[in-house]
N, CA, C and O atoms as a Maestro MAE file, in Angstrom:
{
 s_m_m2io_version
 :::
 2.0.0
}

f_m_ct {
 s_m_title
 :::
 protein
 m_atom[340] {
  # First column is atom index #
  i_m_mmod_type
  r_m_x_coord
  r_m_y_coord
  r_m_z_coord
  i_m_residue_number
  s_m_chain_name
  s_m_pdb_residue_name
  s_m_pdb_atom_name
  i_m_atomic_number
  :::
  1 25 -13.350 0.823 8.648 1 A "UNK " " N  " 7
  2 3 -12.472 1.659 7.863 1 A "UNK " " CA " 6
  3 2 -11.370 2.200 8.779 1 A "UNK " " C  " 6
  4 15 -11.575 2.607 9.922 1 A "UNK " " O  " 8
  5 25 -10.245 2.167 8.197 2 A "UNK " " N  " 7
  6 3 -8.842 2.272 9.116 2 A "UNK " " CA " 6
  7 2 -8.573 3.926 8.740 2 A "UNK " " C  " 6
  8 15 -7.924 4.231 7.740 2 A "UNK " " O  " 8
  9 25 -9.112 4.884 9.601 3 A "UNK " " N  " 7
  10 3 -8.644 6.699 9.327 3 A "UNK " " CA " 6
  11 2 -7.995 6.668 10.162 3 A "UNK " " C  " 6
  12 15 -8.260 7.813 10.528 3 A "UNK " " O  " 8
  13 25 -7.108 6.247 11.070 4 A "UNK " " N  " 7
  14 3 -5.920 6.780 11.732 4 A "UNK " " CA " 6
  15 2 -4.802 5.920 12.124 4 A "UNK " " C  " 6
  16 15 -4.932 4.726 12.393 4 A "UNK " " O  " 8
  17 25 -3.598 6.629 12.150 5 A "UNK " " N  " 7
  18 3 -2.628 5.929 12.777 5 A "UNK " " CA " 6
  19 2 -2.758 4.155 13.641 5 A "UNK " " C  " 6
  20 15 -2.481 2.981 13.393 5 A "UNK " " O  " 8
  21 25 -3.552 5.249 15.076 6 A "UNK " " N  " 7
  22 3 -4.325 4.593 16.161 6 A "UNK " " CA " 6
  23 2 -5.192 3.387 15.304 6 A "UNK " " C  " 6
  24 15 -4.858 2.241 15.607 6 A "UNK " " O  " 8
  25 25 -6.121 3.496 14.409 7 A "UNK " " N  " 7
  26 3 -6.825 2.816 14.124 7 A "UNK " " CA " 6
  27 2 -6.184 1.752 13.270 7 A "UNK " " C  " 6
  28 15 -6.854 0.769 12.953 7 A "UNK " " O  " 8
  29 25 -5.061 1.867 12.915 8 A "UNK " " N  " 7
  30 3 -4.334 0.898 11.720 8 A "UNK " " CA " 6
  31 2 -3.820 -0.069 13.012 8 A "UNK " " C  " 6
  32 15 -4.038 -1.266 13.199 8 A "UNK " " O  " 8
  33 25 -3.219 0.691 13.659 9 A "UNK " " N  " 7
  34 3 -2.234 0.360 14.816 9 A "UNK " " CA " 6
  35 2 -3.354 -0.478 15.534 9 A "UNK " " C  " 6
  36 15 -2.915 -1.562 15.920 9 A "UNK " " O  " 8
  37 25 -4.435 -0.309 15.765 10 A "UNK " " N  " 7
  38 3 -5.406 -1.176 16.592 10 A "UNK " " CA " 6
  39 2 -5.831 -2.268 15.630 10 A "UNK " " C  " 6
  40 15 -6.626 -3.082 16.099 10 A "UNK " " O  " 8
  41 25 -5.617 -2.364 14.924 11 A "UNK " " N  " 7
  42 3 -6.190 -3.761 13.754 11 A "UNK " " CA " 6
  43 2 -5.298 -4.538 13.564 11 A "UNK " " C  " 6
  44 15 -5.446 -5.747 13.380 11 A "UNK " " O  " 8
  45 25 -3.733 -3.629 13.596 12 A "UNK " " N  " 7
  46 3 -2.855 -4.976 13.514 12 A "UNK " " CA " 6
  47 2 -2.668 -5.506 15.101 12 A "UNK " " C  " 6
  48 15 -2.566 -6.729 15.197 12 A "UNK " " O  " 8
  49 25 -2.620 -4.857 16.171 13 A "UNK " " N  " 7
  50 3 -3.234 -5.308 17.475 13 A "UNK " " CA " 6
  51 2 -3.850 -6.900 17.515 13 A "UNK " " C  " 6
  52 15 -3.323 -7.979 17.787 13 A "UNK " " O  " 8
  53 25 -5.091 -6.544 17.148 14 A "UNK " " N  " 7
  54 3 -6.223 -7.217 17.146 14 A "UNK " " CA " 6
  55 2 -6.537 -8.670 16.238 14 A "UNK " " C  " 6
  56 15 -7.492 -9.446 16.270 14 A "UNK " " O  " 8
  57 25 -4.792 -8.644 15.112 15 A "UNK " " N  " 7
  58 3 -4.828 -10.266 14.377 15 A "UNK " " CA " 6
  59 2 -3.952 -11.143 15.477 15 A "UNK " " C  " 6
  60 15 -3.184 -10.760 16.359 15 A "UNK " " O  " 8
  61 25 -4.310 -12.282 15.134 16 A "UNK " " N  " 7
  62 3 -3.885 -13.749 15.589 16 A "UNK " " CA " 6
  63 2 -2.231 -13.116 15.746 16 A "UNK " " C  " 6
  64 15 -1.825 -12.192 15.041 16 A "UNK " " O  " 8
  65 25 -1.240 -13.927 16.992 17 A "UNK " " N  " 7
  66 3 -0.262 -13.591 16.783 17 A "UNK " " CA " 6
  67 2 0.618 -14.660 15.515 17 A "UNK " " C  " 6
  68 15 1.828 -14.567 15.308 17 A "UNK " " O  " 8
  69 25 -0.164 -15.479 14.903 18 A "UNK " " N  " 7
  70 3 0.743 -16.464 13.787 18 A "UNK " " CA " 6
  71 2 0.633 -15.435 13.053 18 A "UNK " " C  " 6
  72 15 1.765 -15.073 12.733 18 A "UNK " " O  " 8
  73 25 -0.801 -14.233 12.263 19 A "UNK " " N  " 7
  74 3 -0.597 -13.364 11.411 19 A "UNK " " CA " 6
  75 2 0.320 -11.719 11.683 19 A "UNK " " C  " 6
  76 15 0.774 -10.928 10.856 19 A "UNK " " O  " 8
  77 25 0.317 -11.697 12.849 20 A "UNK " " N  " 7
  78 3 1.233 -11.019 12.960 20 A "UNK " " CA " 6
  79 2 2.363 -11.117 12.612 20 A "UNK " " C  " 6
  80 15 2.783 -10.280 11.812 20 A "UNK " " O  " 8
  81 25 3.134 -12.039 13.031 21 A "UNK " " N  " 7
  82 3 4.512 -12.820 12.469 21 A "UNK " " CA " 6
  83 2 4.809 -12.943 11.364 21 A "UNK " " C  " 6
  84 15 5.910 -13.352 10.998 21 A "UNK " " O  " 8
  85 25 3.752 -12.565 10.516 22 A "UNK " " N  " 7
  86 3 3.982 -12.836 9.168 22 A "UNK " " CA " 6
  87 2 4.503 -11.734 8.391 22 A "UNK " " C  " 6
  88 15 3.884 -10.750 8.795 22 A "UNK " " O  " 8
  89 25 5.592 -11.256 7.178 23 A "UNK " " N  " 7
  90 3 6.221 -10.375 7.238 23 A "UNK " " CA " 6
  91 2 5.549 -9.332 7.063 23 A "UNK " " C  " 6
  92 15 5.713 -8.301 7.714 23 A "UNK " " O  " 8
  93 25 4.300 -9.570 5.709 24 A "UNK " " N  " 7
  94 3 3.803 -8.030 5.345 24 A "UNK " " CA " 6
  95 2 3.236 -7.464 7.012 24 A "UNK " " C  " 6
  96 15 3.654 -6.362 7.369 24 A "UNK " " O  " 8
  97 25 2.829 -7.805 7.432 25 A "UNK " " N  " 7
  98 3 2.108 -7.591 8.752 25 A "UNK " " CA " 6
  99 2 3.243 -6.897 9.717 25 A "UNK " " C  " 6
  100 15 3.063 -5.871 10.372 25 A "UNK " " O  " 8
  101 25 4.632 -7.789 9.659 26 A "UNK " " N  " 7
  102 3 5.818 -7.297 10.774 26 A "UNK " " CA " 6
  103 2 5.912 -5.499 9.827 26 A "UNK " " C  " 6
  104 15 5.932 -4.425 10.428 26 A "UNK " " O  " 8
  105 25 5.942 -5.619 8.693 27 A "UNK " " N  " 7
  106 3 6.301 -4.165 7.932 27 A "UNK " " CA " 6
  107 2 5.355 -3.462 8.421 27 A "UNK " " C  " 6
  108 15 5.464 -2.635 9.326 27 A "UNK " " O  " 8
  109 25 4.390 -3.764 7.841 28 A "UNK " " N  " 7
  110 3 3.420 -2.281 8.275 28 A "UNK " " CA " 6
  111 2 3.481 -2.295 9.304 28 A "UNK " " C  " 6
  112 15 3.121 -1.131 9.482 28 A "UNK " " O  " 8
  113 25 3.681 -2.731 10.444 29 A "UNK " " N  " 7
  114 3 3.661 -2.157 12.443 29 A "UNK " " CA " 6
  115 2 5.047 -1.947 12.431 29 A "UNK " " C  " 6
  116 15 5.629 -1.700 13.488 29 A "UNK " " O  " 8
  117 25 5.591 -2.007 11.464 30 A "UNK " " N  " 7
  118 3 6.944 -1.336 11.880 30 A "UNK " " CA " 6
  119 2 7.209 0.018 11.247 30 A "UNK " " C  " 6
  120 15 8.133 0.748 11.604 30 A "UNK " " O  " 8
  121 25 6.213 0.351 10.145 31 A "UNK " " N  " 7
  122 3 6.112 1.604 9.222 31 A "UNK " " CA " 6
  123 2 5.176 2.578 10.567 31 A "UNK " " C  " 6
  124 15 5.395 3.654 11.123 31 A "UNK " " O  " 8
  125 25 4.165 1.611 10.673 32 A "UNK " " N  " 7
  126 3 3.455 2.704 11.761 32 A "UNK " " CA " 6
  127 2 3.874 2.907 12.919 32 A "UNK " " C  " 6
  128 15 3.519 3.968 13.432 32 A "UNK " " O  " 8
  129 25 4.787 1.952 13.749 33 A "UNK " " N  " 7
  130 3 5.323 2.666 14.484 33 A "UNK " " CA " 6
  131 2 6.232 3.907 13.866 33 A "UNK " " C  " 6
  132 15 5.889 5.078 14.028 33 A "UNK " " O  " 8
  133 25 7.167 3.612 13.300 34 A "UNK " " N  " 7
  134 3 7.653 4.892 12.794 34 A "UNK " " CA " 6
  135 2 7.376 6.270 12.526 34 A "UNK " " C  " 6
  136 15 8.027 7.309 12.631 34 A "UNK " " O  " 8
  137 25 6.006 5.920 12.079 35 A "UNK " " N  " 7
  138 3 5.210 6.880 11.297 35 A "UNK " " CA " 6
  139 2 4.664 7.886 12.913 35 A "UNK " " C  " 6
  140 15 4.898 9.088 13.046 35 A "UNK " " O  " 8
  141 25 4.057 7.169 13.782 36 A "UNK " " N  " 7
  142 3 3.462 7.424 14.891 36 A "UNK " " CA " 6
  143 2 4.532 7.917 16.268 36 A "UNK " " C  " 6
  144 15 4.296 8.847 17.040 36 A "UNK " " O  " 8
  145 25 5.415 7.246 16.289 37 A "UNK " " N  " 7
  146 3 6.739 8.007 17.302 37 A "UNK " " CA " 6
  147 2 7.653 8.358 17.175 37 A "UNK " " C  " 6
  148 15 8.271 8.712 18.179 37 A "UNK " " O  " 8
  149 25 8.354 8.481 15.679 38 A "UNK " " N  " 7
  150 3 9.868 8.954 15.530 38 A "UNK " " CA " 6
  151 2 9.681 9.749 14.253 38 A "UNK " " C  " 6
  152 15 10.676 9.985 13.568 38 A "UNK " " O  " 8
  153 25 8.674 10.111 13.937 39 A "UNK " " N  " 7
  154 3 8.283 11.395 12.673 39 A "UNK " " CA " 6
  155 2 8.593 10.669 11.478 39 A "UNK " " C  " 6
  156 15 9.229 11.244 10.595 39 A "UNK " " O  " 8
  157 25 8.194 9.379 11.322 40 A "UNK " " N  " 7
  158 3 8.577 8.805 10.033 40 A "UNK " " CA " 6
  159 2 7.283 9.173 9.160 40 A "UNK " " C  " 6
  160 15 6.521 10.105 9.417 40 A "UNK " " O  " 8
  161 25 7.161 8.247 8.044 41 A "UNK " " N  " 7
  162 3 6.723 8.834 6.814 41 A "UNK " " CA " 6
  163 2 5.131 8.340 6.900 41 A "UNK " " C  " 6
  164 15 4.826 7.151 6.807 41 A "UNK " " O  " 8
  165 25 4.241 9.316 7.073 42 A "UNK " " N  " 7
  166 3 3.259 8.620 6.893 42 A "UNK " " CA " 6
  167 2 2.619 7.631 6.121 42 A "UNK " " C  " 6
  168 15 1.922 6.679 6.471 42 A "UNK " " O  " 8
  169 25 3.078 8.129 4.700 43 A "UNK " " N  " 7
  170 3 2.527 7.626 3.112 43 A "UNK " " CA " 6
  171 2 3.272 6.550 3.687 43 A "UNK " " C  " 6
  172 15 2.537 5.749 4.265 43 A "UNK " " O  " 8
  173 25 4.550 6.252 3.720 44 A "UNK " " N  " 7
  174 3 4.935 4.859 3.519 44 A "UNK " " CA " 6
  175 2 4.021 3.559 5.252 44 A "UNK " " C  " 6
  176 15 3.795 2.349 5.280 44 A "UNK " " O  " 8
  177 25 3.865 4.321 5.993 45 A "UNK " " N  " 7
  178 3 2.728 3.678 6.903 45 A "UNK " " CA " 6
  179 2 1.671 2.998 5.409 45 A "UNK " " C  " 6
  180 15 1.635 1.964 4.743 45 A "UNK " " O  " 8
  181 25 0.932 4.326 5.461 46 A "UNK " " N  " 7
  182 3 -0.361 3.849 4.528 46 A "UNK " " CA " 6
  183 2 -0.382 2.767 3.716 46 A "UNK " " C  " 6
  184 15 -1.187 1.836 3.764 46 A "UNK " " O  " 8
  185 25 0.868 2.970 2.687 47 A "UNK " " N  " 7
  186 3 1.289 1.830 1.754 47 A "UNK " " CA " 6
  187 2 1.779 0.534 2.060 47 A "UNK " " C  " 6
  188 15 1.981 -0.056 0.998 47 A "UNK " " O  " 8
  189 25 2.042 -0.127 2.982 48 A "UNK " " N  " 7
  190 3 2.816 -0.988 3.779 48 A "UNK " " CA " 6
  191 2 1.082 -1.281 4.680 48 A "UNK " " C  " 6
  192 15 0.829 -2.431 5.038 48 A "UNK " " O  " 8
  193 25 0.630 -0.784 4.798 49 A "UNK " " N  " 7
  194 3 -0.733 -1.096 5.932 49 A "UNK " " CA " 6
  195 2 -1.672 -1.766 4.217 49 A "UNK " " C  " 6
  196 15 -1.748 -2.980 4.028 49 A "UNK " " O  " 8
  197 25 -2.155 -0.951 3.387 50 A "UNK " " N  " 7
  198 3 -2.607 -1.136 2.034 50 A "UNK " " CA " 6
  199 2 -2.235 -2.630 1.721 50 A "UNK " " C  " 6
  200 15 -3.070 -3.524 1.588 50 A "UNK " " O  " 8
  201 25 -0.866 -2.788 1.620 51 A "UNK " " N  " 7
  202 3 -0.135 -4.047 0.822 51 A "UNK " " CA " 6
  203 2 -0.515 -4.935 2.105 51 A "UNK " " C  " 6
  204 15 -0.841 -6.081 1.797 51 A "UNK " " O  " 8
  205 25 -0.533 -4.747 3.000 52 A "UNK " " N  " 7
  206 3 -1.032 -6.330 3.773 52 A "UNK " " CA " 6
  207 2 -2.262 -6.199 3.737 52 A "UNK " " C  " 6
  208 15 -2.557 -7.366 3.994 52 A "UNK " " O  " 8
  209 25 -2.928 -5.844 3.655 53 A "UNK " " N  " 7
  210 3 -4.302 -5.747 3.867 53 A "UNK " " CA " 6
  211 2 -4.335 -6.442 2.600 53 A "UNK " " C  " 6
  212 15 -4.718 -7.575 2.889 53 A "UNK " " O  " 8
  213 25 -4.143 -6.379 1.368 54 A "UNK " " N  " 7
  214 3 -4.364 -6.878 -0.139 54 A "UNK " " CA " 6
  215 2 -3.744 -8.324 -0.053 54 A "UNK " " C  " 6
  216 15 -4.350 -9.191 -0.684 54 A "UNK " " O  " 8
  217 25 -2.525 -8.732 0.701 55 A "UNK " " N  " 7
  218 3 -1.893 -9.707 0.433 55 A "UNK " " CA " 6
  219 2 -2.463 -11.013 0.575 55 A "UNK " " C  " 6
  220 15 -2.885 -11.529 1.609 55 A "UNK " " O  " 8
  221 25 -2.419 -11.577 -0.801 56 A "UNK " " N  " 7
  222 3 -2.879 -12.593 -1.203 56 A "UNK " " CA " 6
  223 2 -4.244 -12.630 -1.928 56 A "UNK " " C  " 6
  224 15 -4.840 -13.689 -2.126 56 A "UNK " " O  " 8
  225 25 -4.678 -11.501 -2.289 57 A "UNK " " N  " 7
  226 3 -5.879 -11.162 -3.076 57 A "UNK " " CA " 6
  227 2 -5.269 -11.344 -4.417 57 A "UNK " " C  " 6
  228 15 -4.092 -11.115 -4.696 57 A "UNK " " O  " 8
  229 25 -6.227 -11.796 -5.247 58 A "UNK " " N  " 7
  230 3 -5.927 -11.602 -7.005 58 A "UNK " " CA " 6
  231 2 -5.871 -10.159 -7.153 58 A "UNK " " C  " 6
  232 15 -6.791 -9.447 -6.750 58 A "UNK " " O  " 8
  233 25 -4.802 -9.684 -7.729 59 A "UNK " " N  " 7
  234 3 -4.767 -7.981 -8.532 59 A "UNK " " CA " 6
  235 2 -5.986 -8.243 -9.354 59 A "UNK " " C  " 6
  236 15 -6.391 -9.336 -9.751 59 A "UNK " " O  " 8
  237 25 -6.421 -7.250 -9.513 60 A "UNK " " N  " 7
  238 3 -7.767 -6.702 -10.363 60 A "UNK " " CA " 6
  239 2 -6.685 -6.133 -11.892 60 A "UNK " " C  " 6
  240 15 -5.732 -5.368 -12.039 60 A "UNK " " O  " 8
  241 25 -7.399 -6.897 -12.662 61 A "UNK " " N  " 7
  242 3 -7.096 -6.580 -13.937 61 A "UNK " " CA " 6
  243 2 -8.532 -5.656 -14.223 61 A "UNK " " C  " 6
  244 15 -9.680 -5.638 -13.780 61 A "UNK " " O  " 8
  245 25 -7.419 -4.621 -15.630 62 A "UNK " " N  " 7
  246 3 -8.468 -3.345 -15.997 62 A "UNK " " CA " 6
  247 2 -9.348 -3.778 -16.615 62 A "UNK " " C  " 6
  248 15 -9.241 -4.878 -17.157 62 A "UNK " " O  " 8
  249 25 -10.507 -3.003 -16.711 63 A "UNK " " N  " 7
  250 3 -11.864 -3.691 -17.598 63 A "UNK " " CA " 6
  251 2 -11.507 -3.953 -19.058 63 A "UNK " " C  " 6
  252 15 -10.704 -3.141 -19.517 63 A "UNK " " O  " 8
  253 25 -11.820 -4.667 -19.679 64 A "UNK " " N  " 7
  254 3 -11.434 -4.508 -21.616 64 A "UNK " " CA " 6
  255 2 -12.544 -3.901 -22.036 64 A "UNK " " C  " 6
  256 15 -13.724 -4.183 -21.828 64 A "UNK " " O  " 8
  257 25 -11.772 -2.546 -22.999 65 A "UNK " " N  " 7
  258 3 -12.043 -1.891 -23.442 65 A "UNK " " CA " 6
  259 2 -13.985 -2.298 -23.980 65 A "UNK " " C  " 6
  260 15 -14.911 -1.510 -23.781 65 A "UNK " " O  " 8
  261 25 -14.140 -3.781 -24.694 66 A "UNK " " N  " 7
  262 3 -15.277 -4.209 -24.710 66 A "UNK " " CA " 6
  263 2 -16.260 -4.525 -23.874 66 A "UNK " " C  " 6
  264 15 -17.359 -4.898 -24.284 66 A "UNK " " O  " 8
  265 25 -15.898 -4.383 -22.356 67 A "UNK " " N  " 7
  266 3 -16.680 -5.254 -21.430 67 A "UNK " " CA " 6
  267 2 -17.123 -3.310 -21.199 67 A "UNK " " C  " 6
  268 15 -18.069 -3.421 -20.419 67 A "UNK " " O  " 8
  269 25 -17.015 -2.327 -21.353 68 A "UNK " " N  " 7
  270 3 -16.885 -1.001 -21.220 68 A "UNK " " CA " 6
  271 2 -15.906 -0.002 -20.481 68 A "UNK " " C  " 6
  272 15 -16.189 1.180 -20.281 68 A "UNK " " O  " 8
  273 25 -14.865 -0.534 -20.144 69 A "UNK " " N  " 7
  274 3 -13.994 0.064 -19.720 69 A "UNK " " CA " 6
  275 2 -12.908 0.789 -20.726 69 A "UNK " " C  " 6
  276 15 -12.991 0.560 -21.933 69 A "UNK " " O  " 8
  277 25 -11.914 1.643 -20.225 70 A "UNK " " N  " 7
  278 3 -11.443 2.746 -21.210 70 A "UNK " " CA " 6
  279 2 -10.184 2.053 -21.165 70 A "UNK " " C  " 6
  280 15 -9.599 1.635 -20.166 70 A "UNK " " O  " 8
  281 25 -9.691 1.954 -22.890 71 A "UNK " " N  " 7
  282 3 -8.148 1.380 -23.085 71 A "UNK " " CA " 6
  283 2 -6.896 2.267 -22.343 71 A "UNK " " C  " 6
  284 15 -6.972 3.486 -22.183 71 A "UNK " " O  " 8
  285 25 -6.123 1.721 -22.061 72 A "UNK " " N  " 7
  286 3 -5.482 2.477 -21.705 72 A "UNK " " CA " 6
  287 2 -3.997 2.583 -22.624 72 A "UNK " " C  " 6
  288 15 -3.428 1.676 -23.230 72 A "UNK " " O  " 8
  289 25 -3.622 3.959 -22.494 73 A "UNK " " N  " 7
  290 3 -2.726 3.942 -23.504 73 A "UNK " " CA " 6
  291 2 -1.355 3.595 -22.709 73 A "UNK " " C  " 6
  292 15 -0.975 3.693 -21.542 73 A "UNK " " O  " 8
  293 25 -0.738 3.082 -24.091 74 A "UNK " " N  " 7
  294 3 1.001 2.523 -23.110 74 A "UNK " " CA " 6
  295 2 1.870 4.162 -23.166 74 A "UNK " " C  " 6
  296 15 1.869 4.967 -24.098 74 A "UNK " " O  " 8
  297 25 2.494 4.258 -21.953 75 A "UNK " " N  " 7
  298 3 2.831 4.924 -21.769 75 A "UNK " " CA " 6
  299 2 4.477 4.733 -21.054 75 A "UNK " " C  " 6
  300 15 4.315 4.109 -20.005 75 A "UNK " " O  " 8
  301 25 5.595 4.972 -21.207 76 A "UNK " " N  " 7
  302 3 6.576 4.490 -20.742 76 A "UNK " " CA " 6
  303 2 7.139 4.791 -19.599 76 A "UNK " " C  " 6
  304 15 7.062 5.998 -19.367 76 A "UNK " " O  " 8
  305 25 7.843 3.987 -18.534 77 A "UNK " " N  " 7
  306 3 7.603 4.155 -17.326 77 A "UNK " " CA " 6
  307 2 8.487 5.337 -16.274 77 A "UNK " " C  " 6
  308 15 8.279 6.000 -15.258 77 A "UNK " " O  " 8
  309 25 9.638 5.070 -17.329 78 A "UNK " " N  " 7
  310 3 9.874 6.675 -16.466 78 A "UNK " " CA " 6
  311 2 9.932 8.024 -17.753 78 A "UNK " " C  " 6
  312 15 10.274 7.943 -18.933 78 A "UNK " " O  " 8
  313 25 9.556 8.959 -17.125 79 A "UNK " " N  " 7
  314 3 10.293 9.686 -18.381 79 A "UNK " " CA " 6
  315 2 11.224 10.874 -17.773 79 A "UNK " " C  " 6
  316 15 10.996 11.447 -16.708 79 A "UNK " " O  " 8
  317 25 12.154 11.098 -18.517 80 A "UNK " " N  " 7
  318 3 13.146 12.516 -18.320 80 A "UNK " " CA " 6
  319 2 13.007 13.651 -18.999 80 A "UNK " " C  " 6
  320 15 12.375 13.858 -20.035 80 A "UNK " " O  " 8
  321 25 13.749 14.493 -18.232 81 A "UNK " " N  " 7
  322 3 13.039 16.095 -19.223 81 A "UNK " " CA " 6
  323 2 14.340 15.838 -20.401 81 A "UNK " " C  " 6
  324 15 15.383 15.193 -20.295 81 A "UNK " " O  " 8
  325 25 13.936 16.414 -21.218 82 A "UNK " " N  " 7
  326 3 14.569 16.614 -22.194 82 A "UNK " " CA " 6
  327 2 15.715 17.945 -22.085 82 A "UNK " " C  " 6
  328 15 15.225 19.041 -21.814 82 A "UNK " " O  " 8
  329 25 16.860 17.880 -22.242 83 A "UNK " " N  " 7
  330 3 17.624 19.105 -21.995 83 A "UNK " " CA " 6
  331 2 18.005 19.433 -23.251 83 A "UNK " " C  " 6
  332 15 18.409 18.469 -23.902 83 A "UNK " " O  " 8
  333 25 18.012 20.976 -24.068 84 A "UNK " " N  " 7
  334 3 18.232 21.490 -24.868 84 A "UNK " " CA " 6
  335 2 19.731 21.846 -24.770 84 A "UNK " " C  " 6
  336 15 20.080 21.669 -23.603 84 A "UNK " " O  " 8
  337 25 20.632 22.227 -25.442 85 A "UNK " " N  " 7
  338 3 21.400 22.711 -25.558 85 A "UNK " " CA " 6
  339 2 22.237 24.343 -25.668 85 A "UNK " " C  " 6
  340 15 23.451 24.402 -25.861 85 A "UNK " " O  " 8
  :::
 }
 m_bond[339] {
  # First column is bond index #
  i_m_from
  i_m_to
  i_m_order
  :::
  1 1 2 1
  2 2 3 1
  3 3 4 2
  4 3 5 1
  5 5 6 1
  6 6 7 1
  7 7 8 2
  8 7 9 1
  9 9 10 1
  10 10 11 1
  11 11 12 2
  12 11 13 1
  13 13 14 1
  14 14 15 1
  15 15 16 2
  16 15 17 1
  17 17 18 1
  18 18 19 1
  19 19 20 2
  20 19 21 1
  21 21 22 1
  22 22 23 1
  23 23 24 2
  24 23 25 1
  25 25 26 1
  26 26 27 1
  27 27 28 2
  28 27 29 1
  29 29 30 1
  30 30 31 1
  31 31 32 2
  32 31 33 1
  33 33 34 1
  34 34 35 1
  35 35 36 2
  36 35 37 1
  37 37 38 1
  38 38 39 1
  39 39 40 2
  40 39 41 1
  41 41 42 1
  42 42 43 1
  43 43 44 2
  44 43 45 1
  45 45 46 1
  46 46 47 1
  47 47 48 2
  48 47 49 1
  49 49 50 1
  50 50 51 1
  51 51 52 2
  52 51 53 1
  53 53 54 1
  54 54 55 1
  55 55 56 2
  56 55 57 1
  57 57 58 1
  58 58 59 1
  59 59 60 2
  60 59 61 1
  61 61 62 1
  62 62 63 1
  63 63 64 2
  64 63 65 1
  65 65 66 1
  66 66 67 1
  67 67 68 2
  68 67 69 1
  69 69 70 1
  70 70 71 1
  71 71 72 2
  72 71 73 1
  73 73 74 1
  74 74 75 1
  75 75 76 2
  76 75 77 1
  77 77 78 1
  78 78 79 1
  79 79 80 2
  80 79 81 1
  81 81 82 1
  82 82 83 1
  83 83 84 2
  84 83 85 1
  85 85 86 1
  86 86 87 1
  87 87 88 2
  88 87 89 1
  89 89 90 1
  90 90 91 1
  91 91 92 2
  92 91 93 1
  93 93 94 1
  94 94 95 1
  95 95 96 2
  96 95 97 1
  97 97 98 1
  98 98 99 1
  99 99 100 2
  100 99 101 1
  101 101 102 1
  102 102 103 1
  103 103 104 2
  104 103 105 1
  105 105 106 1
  106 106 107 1
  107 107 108 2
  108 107 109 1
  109 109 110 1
  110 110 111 1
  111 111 112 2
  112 111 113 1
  113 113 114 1
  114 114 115 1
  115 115 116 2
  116 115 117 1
  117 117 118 1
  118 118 119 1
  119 119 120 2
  120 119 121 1
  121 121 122 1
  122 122 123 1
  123 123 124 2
  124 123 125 1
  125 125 126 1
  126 126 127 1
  127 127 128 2
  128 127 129 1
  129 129 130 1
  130 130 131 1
  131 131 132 2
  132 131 133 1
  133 133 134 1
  134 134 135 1
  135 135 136 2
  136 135 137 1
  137 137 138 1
  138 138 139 1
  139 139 140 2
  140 139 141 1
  141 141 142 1
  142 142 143 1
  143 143 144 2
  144 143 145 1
  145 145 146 1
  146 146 147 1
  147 147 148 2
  148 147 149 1
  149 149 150 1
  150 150 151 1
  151 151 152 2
  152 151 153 1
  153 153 154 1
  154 154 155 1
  155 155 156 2
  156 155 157 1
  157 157 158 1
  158 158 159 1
  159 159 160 2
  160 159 161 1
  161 161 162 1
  162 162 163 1
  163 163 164 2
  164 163 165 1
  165 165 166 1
  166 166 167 1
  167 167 168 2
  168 167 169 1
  169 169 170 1
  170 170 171 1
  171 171 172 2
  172 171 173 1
  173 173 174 1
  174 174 175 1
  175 175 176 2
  176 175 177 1
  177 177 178 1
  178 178 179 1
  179 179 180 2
  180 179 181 1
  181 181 182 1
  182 182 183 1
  183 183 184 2
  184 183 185 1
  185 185 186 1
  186 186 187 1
  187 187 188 2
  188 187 189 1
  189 189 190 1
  190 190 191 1
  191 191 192 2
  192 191 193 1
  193 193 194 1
  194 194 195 1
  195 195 196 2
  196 195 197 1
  197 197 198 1
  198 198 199 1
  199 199 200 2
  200 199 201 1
  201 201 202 1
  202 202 203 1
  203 203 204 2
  204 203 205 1
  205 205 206 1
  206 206 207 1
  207 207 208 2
  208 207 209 1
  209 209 210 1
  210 210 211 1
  211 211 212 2
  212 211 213 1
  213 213 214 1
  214 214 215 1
  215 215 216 2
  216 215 217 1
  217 217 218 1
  218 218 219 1
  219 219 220 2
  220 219 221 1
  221 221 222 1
  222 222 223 1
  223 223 224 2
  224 223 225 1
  225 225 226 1
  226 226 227 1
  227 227 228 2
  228 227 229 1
  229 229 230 1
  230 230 231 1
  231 231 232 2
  232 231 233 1
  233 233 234 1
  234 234 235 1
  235 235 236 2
  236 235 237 1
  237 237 238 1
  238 238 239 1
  239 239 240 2
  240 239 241 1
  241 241 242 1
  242 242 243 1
  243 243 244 2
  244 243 245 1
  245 245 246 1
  246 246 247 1
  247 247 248 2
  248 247 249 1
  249 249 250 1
  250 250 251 1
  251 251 252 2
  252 251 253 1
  253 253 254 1
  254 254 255 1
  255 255 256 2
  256 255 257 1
  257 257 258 1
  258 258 259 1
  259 259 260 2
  260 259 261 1
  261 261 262 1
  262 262 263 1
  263 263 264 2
  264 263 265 1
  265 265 266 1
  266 266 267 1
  267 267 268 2
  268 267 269 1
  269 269 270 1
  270 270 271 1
  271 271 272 2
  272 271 273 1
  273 273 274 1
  274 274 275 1
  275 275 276 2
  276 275 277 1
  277 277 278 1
  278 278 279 1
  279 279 280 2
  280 279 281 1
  281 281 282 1
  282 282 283 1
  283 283 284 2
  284 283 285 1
  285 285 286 1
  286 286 287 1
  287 287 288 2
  288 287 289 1
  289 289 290 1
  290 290 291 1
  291 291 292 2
  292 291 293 1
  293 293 294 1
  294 294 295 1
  295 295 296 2
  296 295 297 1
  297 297 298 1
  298 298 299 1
  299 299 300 2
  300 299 301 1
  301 301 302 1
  302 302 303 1
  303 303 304 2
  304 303 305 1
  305 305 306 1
  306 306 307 1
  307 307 308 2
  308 307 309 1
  309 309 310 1
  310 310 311 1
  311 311 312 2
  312 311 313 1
  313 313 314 1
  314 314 315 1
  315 315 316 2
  316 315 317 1
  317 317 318 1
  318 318 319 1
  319 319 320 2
  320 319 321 1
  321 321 322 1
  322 322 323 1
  323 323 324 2
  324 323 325 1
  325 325 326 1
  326 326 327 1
  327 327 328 2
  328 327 329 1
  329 329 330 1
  330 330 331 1
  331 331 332 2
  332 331 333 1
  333 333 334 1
  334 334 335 1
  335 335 336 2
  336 335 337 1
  337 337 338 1
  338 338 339 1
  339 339 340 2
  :::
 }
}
């Protein structure tokens, strides 16, 4: 389990240098460096470390509602406040 900076930073270390080279991989060591010496953004480390780690996995589709999982309602993707007049 990857809990730190150091520890993300040591795993991408530790792949083949052909998977290194590879872009999701060049992003996240370039998010964590950021993240780790020039006060960049952690979350975007995390997310960028997350997305290679996943890359090339099938997305997980939600359970159907029949197999017992909960429907989900559509909901639209951004919303704005409403301004009164």
């Amino acid at each position: 389990m990857l809990r730190t900076l150091r520890d993300a930073g040591n795993y991408v270390t530790a792949l083949s240098k052909a998977d290194q080279a590879k872009a999701h991989w060049q992003t996240a060591a370039h998010e964590l460096m950021m993240a780790a010496e020039r006060g960049g953004i952690v979350m975007l480390a995390e997310i960028a470390m997350r997305q290679a780690l996943a890359h090339g996995q099938p997305e997980r589709a939600p359970a159907a509602p029949e197999e017992g999982g909960q429907e989900i309602p559509a909901r639209p993707l951004m919303t704005f406040p409403l301004r009164t007049p």
